[in-house]
C-alpha positions in Angstrom: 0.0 0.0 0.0 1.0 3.4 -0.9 1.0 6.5 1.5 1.5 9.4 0.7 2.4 13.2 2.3 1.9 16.3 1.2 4.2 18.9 2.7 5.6 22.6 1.2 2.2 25.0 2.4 2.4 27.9 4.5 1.2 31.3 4.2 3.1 33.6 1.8 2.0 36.5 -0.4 0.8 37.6 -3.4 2.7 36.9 -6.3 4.9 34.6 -5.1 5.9 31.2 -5.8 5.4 28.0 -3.9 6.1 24.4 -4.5 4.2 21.2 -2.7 5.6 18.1 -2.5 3.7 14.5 -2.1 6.1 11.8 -0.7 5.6 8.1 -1.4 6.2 5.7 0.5 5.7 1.9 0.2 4.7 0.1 -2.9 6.3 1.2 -6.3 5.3 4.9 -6.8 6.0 4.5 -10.3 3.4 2.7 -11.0 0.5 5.3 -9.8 -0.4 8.3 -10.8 -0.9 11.3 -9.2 -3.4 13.8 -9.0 -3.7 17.1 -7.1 -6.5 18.7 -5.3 -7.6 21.6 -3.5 -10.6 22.5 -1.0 -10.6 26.1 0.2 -13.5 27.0 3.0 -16.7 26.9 2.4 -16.4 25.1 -1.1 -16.3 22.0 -2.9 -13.6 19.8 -3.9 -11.5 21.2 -6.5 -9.5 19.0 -9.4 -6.0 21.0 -10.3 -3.8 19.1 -12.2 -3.0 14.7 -13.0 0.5 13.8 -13.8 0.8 10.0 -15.4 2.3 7.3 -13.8 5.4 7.8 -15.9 5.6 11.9 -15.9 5.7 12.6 -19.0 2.0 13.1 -19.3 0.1 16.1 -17.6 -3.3 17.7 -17.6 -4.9 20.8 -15.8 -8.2 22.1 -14.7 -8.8 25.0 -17.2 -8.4 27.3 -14.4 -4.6 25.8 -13.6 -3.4 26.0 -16.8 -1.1 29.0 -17.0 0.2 29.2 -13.3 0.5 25.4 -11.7 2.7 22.7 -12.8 2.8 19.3 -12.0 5.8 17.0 -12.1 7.3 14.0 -10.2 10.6 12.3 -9.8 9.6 8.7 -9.8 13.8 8.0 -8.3 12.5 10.5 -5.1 8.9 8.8 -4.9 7.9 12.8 -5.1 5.5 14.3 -7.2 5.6 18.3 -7.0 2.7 21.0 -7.3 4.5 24.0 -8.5 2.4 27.5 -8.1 3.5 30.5 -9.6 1.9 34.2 -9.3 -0.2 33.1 -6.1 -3.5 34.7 -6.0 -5.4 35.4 -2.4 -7.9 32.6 -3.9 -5.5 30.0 -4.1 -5.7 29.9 -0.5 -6.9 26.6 0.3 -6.0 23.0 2.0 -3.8 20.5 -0.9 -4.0 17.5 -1.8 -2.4 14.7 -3.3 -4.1 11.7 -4.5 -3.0 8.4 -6.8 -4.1 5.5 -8.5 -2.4 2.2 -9.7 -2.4 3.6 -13.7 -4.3 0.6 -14.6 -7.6 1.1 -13.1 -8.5 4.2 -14.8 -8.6 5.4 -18.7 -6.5 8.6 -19.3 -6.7 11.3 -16.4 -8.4 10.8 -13.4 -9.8 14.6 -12.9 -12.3 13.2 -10.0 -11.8 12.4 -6.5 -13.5 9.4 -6.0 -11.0 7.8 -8.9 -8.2 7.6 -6.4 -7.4 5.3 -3.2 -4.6 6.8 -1.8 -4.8 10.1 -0.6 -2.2 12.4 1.6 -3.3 14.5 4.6 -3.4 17.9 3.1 -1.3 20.9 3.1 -2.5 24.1 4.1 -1.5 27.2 1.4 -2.5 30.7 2.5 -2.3 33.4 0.0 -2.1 37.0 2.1 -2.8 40.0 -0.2 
């Protein structure tokens, strides 16, 4: 089984740059893939960005596109959440998330697609 933990939040400020990690630890972490999540208060669940098993695939909510990106160095057991240019409304608690690349088509964009989840990270953006 495959655990994973999300470290790399804290609060920082507009505009600056911020990078989360997800640590595996247990089975072969090259064989999942990882997604990313987000839940700030008082809203729902939040898909950001799904990086393959093998890293050289990625894909992004459309509002992630131009300032988050997602990569993973399969020899660490680490998958990274890169943020640039934070915004106020990125403030929120992280997730990581994977799945064994064989039980789901292409990218897994919702949550109930994964079974391994990290405990969060907490990012908050000051203005």
């Amino acid at each position: 089984q495959v655990q994973l933990a999300e470290s790399g939040g804290g609060v920082v400020q507009a505009g600056d740059s911020l990078t989360l990690s997800c640590v595996a630890s247990g089975r072969t972490f090259s064989n999942y893939a990882v997604g990313w999540f987000r839940q700030a208060p008082g809203k729902e669940w939040e898909f950001v960005a799904a990086i393959d098993y093998t890293g050289r695939s990625t894909y992004y909510a459309d509002s992630a596109k131009s300032r988050f990106t997602s990569s993973r160095d399969n020899a660490k057991n680490t998958a990274y959440l890169r943020i640039d240019s934070l915004k106020p409304e990125d403030t929120a608690i992280y997730y990581c998330a994977a799945h064994h690349f064989g039980t789901v088509q292409g990218f897994a964009i919702f949550a109930n697609e994964y079974d391994l989840w990290g405990q969060g990270t907490q990012v908050t953006v000051s203005s």
